[in-house]
Each structure stands twice: as structure tokens, then as C-alpha cells.
N, C-alpha and C positions, 0 to 999 in steps of 0.2 A: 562817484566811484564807490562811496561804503554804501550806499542806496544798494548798488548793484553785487557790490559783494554778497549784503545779507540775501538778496534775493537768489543770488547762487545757490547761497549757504541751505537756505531755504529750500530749496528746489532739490540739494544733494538730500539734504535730511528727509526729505520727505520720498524719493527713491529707495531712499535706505530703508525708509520704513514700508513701502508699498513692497518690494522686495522682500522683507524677512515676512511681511503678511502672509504674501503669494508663496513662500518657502513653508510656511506652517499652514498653509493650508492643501499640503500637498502628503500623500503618506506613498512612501517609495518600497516598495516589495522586492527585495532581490531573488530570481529563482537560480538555485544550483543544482543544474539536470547535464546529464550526459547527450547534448545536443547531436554529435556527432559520434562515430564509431557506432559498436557494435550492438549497443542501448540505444542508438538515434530514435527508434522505433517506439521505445517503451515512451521517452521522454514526448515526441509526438502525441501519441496518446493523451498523457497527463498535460500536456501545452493545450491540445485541444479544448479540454476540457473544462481547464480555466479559461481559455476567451469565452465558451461556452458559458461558464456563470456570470463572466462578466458582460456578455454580451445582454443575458435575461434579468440582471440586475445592474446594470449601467456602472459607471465608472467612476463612482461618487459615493463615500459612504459617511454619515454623521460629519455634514459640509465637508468633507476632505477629500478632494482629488485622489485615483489612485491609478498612482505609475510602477509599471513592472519593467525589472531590469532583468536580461535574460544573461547568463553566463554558462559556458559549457565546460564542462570538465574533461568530455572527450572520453570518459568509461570510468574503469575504477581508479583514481587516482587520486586518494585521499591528502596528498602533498599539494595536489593540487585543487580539491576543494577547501581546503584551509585556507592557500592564500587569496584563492577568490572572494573567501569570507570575510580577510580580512581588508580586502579592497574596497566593498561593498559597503564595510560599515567605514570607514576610514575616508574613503575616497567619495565614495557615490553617497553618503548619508543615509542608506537603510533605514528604516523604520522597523522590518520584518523581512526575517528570510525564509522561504518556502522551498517545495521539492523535494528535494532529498532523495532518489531514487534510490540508491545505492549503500547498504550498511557499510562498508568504511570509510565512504566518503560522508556519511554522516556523522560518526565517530567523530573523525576529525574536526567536523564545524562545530561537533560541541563545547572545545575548550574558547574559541571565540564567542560564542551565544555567551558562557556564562561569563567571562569576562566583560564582554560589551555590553552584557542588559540587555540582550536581545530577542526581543520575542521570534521563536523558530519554529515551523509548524513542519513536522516529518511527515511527509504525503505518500512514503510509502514504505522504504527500509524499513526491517521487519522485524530484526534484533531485539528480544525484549531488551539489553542493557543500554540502546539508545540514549531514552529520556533520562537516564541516568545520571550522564555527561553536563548535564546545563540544568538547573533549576525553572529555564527560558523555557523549556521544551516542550509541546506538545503535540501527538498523534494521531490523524487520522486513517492513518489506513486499517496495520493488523499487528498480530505479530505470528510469526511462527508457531509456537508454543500455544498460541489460542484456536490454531486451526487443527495441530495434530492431537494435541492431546485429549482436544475433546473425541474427534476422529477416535481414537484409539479405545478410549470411554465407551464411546455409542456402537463400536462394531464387537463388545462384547455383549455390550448391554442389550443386542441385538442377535446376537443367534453365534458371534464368532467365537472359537473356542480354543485350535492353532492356526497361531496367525506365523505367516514368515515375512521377513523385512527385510526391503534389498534398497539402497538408498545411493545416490552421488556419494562421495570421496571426497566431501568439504566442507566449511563452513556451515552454511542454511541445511543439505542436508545431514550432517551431525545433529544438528540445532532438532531438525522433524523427525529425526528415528528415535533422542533422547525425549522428545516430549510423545511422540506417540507410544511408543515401548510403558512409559510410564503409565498413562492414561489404560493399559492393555492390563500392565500388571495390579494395577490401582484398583481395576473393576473385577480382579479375579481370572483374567485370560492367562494364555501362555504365547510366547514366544520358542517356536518350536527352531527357530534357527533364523539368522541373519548376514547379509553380506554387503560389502559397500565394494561400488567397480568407480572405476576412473571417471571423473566428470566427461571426460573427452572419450567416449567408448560407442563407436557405433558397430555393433552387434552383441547384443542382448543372451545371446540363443546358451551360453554354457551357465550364465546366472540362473535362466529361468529356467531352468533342467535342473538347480540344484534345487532351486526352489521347491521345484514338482517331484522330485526325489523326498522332500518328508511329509508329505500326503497333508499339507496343510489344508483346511478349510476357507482360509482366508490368506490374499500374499499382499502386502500395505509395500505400496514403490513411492520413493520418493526424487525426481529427478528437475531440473531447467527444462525449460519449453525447447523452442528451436527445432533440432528435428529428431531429438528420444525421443518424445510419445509415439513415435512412427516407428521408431526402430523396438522400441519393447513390445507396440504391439504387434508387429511382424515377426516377433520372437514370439509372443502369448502361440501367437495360431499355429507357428511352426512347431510348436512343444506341446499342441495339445490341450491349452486351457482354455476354458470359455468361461467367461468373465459371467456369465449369465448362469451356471453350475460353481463353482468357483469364485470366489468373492475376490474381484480386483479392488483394490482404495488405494488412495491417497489425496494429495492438497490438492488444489482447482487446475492448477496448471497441468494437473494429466490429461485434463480434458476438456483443457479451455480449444475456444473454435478453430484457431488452426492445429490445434493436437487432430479435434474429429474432422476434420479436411484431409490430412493426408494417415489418418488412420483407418477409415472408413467403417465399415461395420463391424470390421473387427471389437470395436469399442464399444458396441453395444450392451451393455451390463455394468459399466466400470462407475465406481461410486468414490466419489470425490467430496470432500468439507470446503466451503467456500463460505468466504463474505462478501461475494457480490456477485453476480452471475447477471448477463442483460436478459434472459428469460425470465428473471423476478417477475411476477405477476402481481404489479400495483400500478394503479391509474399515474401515481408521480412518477414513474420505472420509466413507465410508457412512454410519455413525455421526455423525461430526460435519454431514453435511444433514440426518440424521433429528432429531437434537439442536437443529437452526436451525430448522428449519422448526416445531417444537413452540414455541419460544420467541419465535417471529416472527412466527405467526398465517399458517404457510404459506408464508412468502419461501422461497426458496433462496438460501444465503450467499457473495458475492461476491468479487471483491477487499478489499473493505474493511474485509470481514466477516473474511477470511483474518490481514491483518497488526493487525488486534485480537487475535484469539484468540493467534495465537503472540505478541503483544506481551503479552497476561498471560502463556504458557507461560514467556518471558524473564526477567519479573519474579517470579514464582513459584520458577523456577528457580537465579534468582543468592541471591534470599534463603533458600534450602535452603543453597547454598554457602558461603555467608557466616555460617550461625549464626544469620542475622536482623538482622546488622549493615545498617544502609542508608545508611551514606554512601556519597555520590558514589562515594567510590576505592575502596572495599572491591565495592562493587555492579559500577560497569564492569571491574573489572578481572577478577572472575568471571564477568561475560557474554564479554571475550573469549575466542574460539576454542570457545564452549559448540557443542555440536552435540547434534540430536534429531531426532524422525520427527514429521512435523505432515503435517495432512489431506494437504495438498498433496504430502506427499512428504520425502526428506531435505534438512532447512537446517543452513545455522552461521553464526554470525558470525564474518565475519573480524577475526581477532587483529588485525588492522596497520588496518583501517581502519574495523571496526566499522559495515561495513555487512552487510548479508545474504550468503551464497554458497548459489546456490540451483539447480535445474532450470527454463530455460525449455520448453515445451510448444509443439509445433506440432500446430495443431488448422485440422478442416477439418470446414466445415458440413455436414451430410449428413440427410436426409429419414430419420427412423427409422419404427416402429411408433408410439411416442411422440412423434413429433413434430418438427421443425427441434431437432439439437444438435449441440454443437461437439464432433466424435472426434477423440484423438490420431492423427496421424500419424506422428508423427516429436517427436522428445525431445534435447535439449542439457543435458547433465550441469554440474555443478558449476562454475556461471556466476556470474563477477565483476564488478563493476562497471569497466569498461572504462576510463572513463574518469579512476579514481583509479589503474590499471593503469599508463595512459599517464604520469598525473603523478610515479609511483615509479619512472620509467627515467630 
């Protein structure tokens, strides 16, 4: 009988310990994306994206297994991306939480990261004050303020001289008319007049008649995808401007691919600041559209698509660093100052503030053989968040 007990005893022990092995050797990635509603789309994308990496670099990194927990939030609902966060570390054992499409649902998970230790990699919200929130935190996508402001720099620095500014009614664009306006007045430009219409505005046509009333040289829009790009530019033609006499700009989303599908040649002229664009012209570019488009059922891979993929490169990469260790501090502390060549070109994380340092793109729409695409023209090297710039002086 005690023969048999210990051999029990023996046999439990030794489950117990094959079990916490097989548990540490497993690193669990929670993503919080807007699976469903009105973002279904965007999150898609960036879900792509990551099987995408992990399909070309397998599912194993520095001997650890890795398991992705997927959670939806359903849109904006940062009450409810908190408590998914804190389910994930609580309930599901998180090792890292990724995604993040949404600035206020990011907001939110940041008081969970820094309380938990969590290392959290933002794959796209855009808000400089993000990384703010968690000490955990690190960015791959952008930020707002890194795309307008240079935008607003280089269209002086370039030939612009009144520029007029018409942006959303919100948040993000508050966020790109205060960083582009700045980067305008910064270089010497002027701001000959400005107006902000309702996020929810579809017809364009008495904005862009005030616009065209102060004989601007250049009109910088900032607006959501969906279906403005179509509706401003059906307002540009019906008022008169050509983007190609007339300087249209703004952020990439003016003229990302379905903006020029259903804006069509209208859009020919319009020049846009972007950090990522699948027109990139680099042999790894290549590959990683040809790699999206196989796994996407054809997409071409976007912004969203871009700050996924390097968001797995990040976590891939700190846990090679690390030996496979995944705490919080051992992980962020390897991701700062990491630097690598991704689709879009050369990124790092800045050591000091753990956001992206990246190349903005100035691209200008042009009629090919192929079809309406955005060519580079012009390129801004190793570009910081400006705004966390200002707050270290």
C-alpha cells in the first residue's frame, strides 16, 4: 500500500512538474482589436498580418511556444478594452499584450500594463500621450504629430506659402491640424484660414468654396477614410481645384487605395505624408505584398497591416534578447533602442521614449500603366515623435 502511495505521489509530482515546464515554455500574447463592428476591417488587416509573420517565422521563439489569444472589443470601447486586459492577465496568464488599434481603447489598457508588468506593444493608435500611460509600453506604428508636422515643414520648405486647413471635428483631427499648423508656422509659412466640419459630413462643397475664397496655394485636409476621400473630392472638382495647379496634402489616409478607387482621377496631384505605403520600392516591400496578398485573399497590406507585422518583428525580437525571459522589464528593456529593416524601410525604438523613430514618405498620386498610385517624392529621414520632443526640453 505505502509502495503504491509513493508511487502515486511520484507520478503527481512529476505531472506537476511536466506541466509548469510545458506552462513556461509557452509565451501567451493577448491581442485587443476591434474584431467586429465598424473596425472589423481595419483589425483584419493587422490579424492578417501577424499570421503573416508568424507563418514566415514559425511559432516558436528562443524555445518558447507562442499562443495568441484573440479578444474583441467591438469598436471604441475603452471600458471595455480594460476589462479584457484585465482578464487576459488575470485569467488567461498573458505574457504580452498586442494590437491596440484604437487610441482610447489604448488609453485604457495602459493603467493595466503598468500595474501588471506588462509588456504591451501599440500596433497602431496614434496618440503621442499613449506610451505615456505604462512604462510597459512600446510602438510600432506612428503617431499623428510625426506625420503632420513634418507634412506641414516640407510643404513650406517646398514651395508653400498660404496654406488653408480644413480637418474632421475631433480628436485625431485636432491632434493633425495642431501638429501640421505648427510644423507651417515653424518653417515660416502662413495659415491663411481654417475650418473644421462634422466627422459625419457628407458634402464637402460649401468648406471647399471657403477654402477657394482665400486664394490659397496650398489646402492641407485632414479627414477618416470610409467614404470622405470621395466626397472631398467630388467637392475639389465641383469647386474648381485641381490638385495638380493647387496643392492638395494631407496624412496617407487621403489617398490610401480605396480613397483612389472611388475617387478616381480626380485625385491625381494630391500629396500625402505616410509611413508606409505597399508601393514602397524595396525588394523586402515586395515580398512582404506578395506574402499579404496570398494570405489576404488578394488585399494589399496597409498601415495596419504594417504596425502588426513589425509589432510581432518587436516581440520576436526582444524574446531572442532575452533568452525567452517575458517579464515586463526584462522584455521593454530589450525592445529599447532595438533597431531593424522592415517592409517600410529602417525603424527603432526610441530608448527614451519607446515610441517608433521612423522615415516619413512624401508621396504624390500619379496616373501609371497600372493605374492611380501613390509615388514617392520626397522622404524625411529618422523622424521622432515631436511632440514628446517638445515635452524633454
Amino acid at each position: 500500500m505505502r509502495k503504491s502511495l509513493t508511487a502515486l505521489l511520484g507520478a503527481t509530482a512529476l505531472f506537476a512538474t511536466t506541466a509548469l515546464a510545458n506552462a513556461q515554455q509557452t509565451v501567451k500574447i493577448g491581442l485587443i482589436m476591434p474584431f467586429s463592428g465598424q473596425f472589423a476591417d481595419t483589425a483584419s488587416q493587422m490579424d492578417n498580418a501577424i499570421k503573416l509573420y508568424m507563418k514566415e517565422h514559425g511559432d516558436t521563439v528562443a524555445g518558447k511556444k507562442i499562443e495568441i489569444i484573440r479578444k474583441d472589443t467591438g469598436g471604441i470601447a475603452p471600458d471595455v478594452a480594460k476589462r479584457l486586459a484585465q482578464e487576459l492577465v488575470t485569467r488567461d496568464k498573458v505574457d504580452i499584450i498586442g494590437g491596440l488599434i484604437l487610441t482610447p481603447n489604448a488609453l485604457a489598457v495602459g493603467d493595466v500594463s503598468a500595474s501588471a508588468k506588462v509588456f504591451t506593444v501599440i500596433m497602431n493608435a496614434a496618440t503621442s500621450i499613449i506610451t505615456t500611460k505604462s512604462p510597459y509600453m512600446a510602438r510600432t506604428s506612428v503617431t499623428t504629430p510625426m506625420l503632420n508636422q513634418t507634412l506641414g515643414t516640407w510643404a513650406v520648405k517646398t514651395g508653400s506659402k498660404r496654406i488653408y486647413s480644413m480637418v474632421s471635428d475631433f480628436g485625431p483631427g485636432h491632434d493633425g491640424e495642431a501638429a501640421f499648423q505648427l510644423g507651417v508656422k515653424e518653417a515660416g509659412g502662413e495659415i491663411v484660414g481654417s475650418v473644421r466640419f462634422p466627422v459625419a459630413n457628407p458634402d464637402f462643397s460649401a468648406f471647399v468654396q471657403r477654402a477657394k475664397d482665400t486664394n490659397p496655394d496650398t489646402i492641407y485636409i485632414w479627414i477618416p477614410g470610409g467614404t470622405q476621400p470621395a466626397a472631398v473630392g467630388k467637392a475639389l472638382s465641383e469647386r474648381g481645384i485641381d490638385p495638380q495647379k493647387v496643392r492638395v496634402i494631407g496624412q496617407d489616409v487621403l489617398a490610401d487605395d480605396s480613397a483612389l478607387k472611388s475617387m478616381g482621377d480626380v485625385a491625381v496631384g494630391i500629396i500625402t505624408a505616410a509611413h508606409y505605403d505597399h508601393n514602397h520600392q524595396s525588394a523586402m516591400n515586395k515580398a512582404f505584398v506578395k506574402g499579404f496578398n496570398e494570405i489576404s485573399g488578394g488585399r494589399n497590406p496597409d498601415i495596419f497591416a504594417i504596425g502588426g507585422y513589425d509589432g510581432m518583428h518587436l516581440i520576436y525580437e526582444t524574446l531572442k534578447k532575452t533568452g525567452g525571459k517575458a517579464d515586463g522589464d526584462s522584455l521593454i528593456a530589450a525592445a529599447k533602442g532595438m533597431k531593424w529593416e522592415s517592409p517600410r524601410g529602417p525603424v527603432q525604438i526610441d530608448p527614451e521614449t519607446r515610441d517608433i523613430i521612423l522615415t516619413v514618405y512624401i508621396d504624390k498620386v500619379t496616373k501609371t500603366p497600372d493605374g492611380l498610385r501613390n509615388v514617392e517624392i520626397d522622404k524625411v529621414e529618422n523622424v521622432k515623435d515631436p511632440v514628446k520632443a517638445r515635452m524633454a526640453k
